[in-house]
FIROKOL-770467 format. One line per field, with one value per residue (C-alpha): x, y, z; residue in three letters. Coordinates in pm, whole numbers, plus 50000, padded with zeros to 5 digits. Example, Ala and Ser with C-alpha at 12.3 -4.5 7.8 and 13.67 -1.06 7.14 Angstrom:
BEGIN
u <- (51230;51367)
v <- (49550;49894)
w <- (50780;50714)
code <- (ala;ser)
REM end
This chain:
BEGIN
u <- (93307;93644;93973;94091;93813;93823;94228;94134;93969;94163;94355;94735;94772;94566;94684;95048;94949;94814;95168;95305;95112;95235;95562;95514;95368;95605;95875;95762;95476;95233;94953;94795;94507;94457;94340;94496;94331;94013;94009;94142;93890;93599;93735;93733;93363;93249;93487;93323;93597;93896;94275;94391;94743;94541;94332;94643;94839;94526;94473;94866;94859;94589;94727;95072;94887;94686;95040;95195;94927;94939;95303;95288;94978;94756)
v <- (86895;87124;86935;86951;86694;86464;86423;86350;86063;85878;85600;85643;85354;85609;85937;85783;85669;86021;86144;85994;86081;86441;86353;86240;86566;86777;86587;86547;86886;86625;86553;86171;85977;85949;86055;86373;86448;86341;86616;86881;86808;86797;87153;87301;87213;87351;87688;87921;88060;87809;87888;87517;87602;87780;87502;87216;87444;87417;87046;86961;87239;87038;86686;86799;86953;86634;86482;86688;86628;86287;86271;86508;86332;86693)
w <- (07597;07611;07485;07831;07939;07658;07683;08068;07977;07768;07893;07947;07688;07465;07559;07489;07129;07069;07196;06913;06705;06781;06761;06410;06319;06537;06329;05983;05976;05838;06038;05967;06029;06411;06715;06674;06332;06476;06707;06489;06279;06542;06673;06315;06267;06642;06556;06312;06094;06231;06166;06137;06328;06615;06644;06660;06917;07120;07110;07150;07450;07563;07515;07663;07992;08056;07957;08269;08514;08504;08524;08872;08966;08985)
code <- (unk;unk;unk;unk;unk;unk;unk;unk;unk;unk;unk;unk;unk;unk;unk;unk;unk;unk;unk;unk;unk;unk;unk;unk;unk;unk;unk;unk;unk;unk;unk;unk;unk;unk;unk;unk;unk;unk;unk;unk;unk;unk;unk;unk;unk;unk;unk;unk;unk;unk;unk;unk;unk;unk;unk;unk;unk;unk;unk;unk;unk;unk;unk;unk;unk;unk;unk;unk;unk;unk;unk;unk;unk;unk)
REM end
């Protein structure tokens, strides 16, 4: 399942706790336990050779899109 799918089925009560927990990490460079960790760390083990800052710009790109499309209902 792509990143873009999961995020689409989270919950806006979930997608907007995951949101934070970007915003922690946007703010602080730390990433914590969470959501967001969880699926860094699921991508890393399905990517052969992973690049850990490749793999967060694609799951916040991700988060942020399904963000967007809610917000213009798309």
């Amino acid at each position: 399942m792509t990143m873009d799918k999961m995020f689409s089925l989270f919950s806006d009560e979930k997608l907007r706790e995951v949101f934070e927990e970007f915003q922690v990490h946007e703010n602080t460079q730390v990433l914590k336990d969470g959501i967001l960790r969880d699926m860094v760390n699921l991508i890393e083990k399905q990517t052969p050779n992973p690049t850990t800052m490749l793999i967060m710009i694609s799951v916040e790109h991700a988060l942020l899109r399904e963000m967007a499309m809610r917000y213009y209902n798309k």
